[in-house]
N, CA, C and O atoms as a DFTB+ gen file, in Angstrom:
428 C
 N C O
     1  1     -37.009      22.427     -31.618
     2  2     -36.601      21.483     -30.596
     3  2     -35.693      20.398     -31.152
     4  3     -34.835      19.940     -30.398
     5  1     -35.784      19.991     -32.263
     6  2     -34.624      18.982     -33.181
     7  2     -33.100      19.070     -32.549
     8  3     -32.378      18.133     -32.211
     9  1     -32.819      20.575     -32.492
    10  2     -31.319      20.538     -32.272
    11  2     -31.108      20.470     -30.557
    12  3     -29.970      20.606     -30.107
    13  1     -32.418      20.227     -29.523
    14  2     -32.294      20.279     -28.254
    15  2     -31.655      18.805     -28.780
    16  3     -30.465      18.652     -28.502
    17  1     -32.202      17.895     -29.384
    18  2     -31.492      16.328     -29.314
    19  2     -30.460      15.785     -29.700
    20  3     -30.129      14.613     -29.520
    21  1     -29.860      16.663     -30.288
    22  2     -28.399      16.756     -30.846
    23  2     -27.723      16.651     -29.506
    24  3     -27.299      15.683     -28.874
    25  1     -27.747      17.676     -29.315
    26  2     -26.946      18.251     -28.107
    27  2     -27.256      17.491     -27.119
    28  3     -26.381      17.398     -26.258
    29  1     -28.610      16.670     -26.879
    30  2     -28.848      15.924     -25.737
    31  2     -27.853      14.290     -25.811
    32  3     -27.511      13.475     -24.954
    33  1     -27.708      14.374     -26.944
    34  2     -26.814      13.254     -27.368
    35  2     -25.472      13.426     -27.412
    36  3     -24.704      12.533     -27.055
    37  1     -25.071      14.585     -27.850
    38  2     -23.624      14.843     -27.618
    39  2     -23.339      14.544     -26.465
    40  3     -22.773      13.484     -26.197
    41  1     -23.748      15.603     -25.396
    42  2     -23.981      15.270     -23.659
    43  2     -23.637      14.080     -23.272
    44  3     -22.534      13.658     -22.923
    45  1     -24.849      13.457     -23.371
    46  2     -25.061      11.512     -22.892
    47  2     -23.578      11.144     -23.786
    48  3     -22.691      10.634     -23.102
    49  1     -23.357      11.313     -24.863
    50  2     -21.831      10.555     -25.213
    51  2     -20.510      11.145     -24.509
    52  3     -19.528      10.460     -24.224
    53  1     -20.634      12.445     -24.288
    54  2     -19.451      13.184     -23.584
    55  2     -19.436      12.564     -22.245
    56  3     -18.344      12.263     -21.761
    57  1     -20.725      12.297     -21.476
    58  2     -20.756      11.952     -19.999
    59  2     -20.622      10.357     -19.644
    60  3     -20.433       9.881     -18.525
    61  1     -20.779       9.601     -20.976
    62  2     -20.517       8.039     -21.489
    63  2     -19.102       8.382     -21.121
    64  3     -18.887       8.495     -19.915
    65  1     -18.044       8.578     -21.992
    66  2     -16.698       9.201     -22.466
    67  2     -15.958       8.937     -20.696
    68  3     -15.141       8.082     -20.353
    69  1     -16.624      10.030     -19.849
    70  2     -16.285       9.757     -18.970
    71  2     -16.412       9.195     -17.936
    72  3     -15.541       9.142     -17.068
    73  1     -17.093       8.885     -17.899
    74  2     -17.753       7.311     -16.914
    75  2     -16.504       6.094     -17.173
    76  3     -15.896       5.458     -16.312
    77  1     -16.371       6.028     -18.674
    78  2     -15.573       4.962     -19.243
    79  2     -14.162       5.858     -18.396
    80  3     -13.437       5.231     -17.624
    81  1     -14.007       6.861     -18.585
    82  2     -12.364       6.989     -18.281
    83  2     -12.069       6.943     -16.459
    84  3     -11.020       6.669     -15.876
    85  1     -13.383       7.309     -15.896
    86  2     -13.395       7.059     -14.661
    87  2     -13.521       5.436     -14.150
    88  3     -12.790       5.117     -13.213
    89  1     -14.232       4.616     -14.611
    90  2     -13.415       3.374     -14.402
    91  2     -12.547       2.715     -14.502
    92  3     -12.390       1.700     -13.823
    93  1     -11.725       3.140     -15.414
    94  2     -10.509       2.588     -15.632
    95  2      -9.426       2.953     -15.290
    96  3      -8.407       2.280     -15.446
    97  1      -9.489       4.603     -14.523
    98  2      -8.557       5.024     -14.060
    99  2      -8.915       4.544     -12.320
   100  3      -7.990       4.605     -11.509
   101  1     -10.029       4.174     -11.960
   102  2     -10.349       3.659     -10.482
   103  2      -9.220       2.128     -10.431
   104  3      -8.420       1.803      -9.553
   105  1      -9.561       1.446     -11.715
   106  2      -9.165      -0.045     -11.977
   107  2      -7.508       0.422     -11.685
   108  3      -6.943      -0.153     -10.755
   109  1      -6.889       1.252     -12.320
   110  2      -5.752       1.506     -12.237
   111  2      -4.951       1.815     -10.864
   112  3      -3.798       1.587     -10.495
   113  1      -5.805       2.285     -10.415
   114  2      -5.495       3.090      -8.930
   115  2      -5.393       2.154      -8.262
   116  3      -4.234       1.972      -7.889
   117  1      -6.556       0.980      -7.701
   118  2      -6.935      -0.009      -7.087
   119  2      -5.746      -1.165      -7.148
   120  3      -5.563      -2.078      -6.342
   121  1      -4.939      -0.827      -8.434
   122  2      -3.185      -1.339      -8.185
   123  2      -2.338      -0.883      -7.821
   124  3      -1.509      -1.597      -7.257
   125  1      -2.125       0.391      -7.936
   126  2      -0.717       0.784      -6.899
   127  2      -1.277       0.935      -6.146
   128  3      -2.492       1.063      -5.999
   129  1       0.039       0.953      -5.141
   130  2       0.559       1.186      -3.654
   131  2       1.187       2.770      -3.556
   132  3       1.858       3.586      -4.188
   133  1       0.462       2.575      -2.294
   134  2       0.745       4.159      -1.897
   135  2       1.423       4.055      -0.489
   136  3       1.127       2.950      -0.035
   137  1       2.299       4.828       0.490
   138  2       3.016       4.643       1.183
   139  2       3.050       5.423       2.457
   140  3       2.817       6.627       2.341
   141  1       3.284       4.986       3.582
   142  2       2.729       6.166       5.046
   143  2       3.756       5.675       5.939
   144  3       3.809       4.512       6.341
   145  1       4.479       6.494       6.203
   146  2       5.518       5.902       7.498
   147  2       5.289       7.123       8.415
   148  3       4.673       8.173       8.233
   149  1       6.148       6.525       9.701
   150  2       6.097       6.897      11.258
   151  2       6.981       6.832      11.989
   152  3       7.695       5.858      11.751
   153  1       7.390       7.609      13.054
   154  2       8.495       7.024      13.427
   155  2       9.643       7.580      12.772
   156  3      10.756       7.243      13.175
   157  1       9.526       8.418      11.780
   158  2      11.159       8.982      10.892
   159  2      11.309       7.944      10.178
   160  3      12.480       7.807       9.824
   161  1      10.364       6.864       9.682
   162  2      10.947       5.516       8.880
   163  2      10.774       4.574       9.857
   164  3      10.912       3.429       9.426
   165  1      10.540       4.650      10.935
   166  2      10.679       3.072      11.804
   167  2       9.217       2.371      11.479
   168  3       9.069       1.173      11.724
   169  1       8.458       2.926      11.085
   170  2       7.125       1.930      10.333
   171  2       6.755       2.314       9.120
   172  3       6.635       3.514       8.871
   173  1       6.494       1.251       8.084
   174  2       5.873       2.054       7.197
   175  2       4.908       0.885       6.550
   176  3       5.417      -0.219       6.354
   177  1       3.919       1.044       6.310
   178  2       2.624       0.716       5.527
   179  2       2.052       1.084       4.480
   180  3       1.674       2.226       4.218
   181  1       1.923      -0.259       3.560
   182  2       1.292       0.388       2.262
   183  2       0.495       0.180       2.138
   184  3       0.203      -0.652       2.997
   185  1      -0.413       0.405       1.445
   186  2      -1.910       0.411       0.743
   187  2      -2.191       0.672      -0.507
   188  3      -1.805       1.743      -0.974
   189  1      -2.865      -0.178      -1.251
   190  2      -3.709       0.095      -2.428
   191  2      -4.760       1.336      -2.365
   192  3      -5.319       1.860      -1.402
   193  1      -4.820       1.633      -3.919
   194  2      -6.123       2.589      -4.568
   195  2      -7.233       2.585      -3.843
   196  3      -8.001       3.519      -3.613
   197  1      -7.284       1.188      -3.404
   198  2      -8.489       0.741      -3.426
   199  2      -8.568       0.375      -1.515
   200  3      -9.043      -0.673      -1.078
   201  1      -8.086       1.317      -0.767
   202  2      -8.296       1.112       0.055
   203  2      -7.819       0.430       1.130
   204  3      -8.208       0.708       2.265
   205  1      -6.848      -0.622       0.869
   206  2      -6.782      -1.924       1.255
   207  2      -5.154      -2.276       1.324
   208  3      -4.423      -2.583       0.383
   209  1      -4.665      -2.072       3.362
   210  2      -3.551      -2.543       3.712
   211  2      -3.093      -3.655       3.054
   212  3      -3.539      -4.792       3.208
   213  1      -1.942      -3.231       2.106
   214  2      -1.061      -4.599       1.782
   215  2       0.050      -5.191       1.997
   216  3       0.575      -6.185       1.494
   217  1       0.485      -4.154       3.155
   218  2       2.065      -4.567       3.892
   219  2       2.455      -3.500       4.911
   220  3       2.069      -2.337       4.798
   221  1       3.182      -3.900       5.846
   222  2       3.432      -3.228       6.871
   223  2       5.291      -4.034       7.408
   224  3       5.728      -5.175       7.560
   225  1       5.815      -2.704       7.519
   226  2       7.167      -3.245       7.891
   227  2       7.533      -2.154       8.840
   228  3       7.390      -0.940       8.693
   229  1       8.218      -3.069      10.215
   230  2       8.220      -2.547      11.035
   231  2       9.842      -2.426      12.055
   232  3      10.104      -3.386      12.780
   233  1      10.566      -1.531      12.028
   234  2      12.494      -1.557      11.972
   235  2      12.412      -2.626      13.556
   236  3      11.504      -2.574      14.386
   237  1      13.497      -3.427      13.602
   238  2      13.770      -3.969      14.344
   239  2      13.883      -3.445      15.949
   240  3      13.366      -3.938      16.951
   241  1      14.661      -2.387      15.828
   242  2      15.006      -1.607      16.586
   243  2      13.629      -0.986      17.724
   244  3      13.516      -0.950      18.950
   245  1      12.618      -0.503      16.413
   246  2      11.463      -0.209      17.582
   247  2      10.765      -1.557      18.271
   248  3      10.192      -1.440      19.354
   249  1      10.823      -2.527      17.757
   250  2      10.268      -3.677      18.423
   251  2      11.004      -3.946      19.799
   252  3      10.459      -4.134      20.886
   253  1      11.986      -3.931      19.597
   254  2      13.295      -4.498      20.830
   255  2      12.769      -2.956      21.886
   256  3      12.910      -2.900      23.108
   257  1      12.438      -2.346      21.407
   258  2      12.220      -0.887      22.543
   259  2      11.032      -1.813      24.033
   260  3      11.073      -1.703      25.258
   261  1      10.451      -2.347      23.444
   262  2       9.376      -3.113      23.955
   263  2       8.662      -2.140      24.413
   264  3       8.606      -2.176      25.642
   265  1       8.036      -1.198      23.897
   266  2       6.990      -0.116      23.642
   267  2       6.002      -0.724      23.476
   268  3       5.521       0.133      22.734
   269  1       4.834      -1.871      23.528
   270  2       4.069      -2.035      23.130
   271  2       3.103      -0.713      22.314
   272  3       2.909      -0.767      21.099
   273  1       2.667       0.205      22.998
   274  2       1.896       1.315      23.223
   275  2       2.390       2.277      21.711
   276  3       1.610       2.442      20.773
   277  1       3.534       2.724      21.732
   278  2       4.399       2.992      21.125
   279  2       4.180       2.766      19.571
   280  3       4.178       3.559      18.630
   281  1       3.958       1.126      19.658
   282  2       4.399       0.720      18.374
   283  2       3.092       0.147      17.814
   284  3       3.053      -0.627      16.858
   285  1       2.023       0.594      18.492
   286  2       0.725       0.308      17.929
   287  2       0.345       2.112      17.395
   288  3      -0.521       2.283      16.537
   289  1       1.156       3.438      18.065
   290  2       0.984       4.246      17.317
   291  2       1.265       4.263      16.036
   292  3       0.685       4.599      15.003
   293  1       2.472       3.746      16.387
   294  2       3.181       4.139      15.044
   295  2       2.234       3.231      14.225
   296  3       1.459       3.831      13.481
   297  1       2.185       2.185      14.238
   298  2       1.750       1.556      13.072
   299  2       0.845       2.189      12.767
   300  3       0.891       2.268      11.539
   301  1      -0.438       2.997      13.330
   302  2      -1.581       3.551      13.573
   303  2      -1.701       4.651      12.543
   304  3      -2.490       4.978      11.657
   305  1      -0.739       5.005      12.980
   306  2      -0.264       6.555      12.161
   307  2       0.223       6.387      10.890
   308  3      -0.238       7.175      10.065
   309  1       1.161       5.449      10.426
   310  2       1.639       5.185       9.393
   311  2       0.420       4.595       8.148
   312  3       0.289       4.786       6.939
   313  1      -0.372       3.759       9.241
   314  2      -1.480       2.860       8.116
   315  2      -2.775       4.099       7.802
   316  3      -3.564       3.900       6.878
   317  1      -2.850       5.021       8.436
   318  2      -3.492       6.737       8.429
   319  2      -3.180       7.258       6.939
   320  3      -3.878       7.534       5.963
   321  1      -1.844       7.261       7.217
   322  2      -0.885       8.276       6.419
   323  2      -1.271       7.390       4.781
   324  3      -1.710       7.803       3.708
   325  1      -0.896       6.174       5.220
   326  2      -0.635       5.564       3.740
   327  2      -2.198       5.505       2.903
   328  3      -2.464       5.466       1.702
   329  1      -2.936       5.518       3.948
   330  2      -4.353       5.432       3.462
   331  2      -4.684       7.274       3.001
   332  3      -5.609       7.428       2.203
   333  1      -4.298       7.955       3.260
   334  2      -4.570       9.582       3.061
   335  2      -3.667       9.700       2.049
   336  3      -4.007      10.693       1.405
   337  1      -2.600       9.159       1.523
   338  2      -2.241       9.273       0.345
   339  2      -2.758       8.672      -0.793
   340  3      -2.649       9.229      -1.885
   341  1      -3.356       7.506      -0.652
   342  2      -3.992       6.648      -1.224
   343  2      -5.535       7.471      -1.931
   344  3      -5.992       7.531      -3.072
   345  1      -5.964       7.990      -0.660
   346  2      -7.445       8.786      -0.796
   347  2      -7.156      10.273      -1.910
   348  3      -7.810      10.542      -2.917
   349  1      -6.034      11.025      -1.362
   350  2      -5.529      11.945      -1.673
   351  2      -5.604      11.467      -3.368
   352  3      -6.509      11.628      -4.186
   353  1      -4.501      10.936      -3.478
   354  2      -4.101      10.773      -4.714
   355  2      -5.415      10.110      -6.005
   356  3      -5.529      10.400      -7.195
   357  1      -6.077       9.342      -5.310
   358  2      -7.550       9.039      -5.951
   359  2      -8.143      10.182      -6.397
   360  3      -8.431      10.324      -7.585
   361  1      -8.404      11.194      -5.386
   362  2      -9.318      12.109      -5.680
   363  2      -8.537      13.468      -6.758
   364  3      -9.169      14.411      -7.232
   365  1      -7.137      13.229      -6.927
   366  2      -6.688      14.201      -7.635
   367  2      -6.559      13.714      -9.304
   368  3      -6.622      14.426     -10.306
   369  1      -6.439      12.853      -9.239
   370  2      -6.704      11.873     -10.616
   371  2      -8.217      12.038     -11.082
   372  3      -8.705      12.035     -12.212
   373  1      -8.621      12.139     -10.203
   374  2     -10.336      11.718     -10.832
   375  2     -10.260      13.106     -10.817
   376  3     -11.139      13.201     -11.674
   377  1      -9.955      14.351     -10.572
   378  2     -10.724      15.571     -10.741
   379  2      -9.721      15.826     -11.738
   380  3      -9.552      17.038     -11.611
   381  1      -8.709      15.316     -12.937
   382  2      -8.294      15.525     -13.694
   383  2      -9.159      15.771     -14.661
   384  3      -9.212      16.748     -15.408
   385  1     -10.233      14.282     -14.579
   386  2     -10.813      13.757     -15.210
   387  2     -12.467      14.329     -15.676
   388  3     -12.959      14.461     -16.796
   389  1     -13.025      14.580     -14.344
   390  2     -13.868      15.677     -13.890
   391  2     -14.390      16.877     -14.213
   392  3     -15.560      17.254     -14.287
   393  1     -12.951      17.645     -14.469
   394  2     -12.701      18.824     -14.358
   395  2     -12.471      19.674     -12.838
   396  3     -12.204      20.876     -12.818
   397  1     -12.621      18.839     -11.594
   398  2     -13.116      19.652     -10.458
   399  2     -14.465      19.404     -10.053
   400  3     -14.776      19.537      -8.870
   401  1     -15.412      19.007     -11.042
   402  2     -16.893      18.826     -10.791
   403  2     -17.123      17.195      -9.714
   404  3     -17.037      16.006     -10.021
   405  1     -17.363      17.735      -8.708
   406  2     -18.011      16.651      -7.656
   407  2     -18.371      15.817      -8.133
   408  3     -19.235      16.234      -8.905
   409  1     -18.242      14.098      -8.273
   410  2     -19.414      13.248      -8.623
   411  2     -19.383      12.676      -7.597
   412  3     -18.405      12.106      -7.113
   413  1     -21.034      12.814      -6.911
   414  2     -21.702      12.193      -6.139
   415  2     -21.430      10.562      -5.698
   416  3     -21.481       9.822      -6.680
   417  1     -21.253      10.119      -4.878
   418  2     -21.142       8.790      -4.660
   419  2     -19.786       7.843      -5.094
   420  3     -19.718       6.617      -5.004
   421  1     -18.872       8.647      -5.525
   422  2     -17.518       8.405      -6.007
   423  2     -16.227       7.785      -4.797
   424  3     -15.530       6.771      -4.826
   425  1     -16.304       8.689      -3.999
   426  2     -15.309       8.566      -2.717
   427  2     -15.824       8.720      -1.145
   428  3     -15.020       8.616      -0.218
């Protein structure tokens, strides 16, 4: 049984290893901006890693339409989009990291 604890330690340091690389690549993420437009370009919204609308610009042109309706899609759709790239791109980084293996409670 001696060498079960070897290996039980290798483990716990390999799964340390990545815990550490999974926070810091979350920390990383949680700074860029990721990007979602609508409209062919007439809205577009960005968002952080981490979830979290940090700008929205919206073409002149669709405002003057006086669409109200319109221009709450678009924004709708665009702040969707930018957030599904945002999610997207999180989860493809971390399964770099992973290997593919699910971790529970992550996203």
């Amino acid at each position: 049984m001696k060498g079960f604890g070897g290996g039980m330690q290798q483990l716990m340091r390999q799964a340390n290893q990545m815990q550490n690389k999974m926070k810091k690549l979350q920390e990383e993420l949680a700074e860029k901006e990721f990007e979602g437009t609508s409209g062919g370009g007439a809205v577009t919204v960005k968002a952080t890693g981490a979830q979290v609308i940090s700008a929205v610009t919206i073409d002149e042109e669709v405002v003057k339409a006086e669409d109200v309706e319109m221009l709450q899609d678009l924004i709708l759709t665009a702040a969707n989009d930018a957030l599904k790239v945002s999610k997207d791109t999180s989860e493809a980084e971390m399964s770099k990291i992973t290997g593919g293996f699910p971790m529970p409670g992550m996203f």
